[in-house]
Steps between C-alpha positions, in 0.01 A plus 500: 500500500139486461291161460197491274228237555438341161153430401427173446390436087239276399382287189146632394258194397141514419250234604247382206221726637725833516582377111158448401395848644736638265335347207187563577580887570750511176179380268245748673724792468519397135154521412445774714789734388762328230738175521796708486365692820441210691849345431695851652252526741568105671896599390449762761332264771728261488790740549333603781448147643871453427625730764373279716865340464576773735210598711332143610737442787401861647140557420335328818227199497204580489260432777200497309310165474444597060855449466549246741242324284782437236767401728573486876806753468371706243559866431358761290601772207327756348579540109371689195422856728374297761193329278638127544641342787737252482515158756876391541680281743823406561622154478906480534651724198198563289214710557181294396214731370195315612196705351457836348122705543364802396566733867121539510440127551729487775342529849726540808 
């Protein structure tokens, strides 16, 4: 009989800066392209920031001081083909998204 490590699953919150990044993307995609483009297209990222139910307790911290700027045990994601990055850490049973940036902006 074989025993299968179970991975551990987290709640996914979002600080008030990772919300207001959001916002502030969904209304320039909306004059940019259309509002009904910008609401499938943050539909997508969020899915993506979701999985982070799963992955946080894997994906290692980061060692870079641009994260650690956010908090001391923070960690990073890629999201939306690798053009944002999202800042996460882990307190208890949720994963607390800190920050979200455009990849370009972030220096490591």
């Amino acid at each position: 009989m074989q025993c299968y490590a179970t991975m551990k699953r987290y709640k996914v919150l979002y600080r008030a800066d990772a919300d207001t990044y959001f916002n502030e993307l969904g209304e320039f995609i909306a004059e940019q392209i259309t509002p009904d483009f910008a609401i499938r297209y943050l539909q997508r990222l969020r899915n993506e920031i979701e999985k982070l139910e799963f992955l946080a307790g894997v994906l290692p911290p980061s060692r870079n001081m641009m994260p650690l700027h956010y908090h001391p045990e923070a960690k990073t994601m890629p999201v939306g083909k690798r053009k944002l990055t999202v800042f996460f850490h882990i307190d208890g049973d949720y994963v607390i998204v800190d920050k979200i940036l455009p990849s370009a902006m972030v220096t490591y």
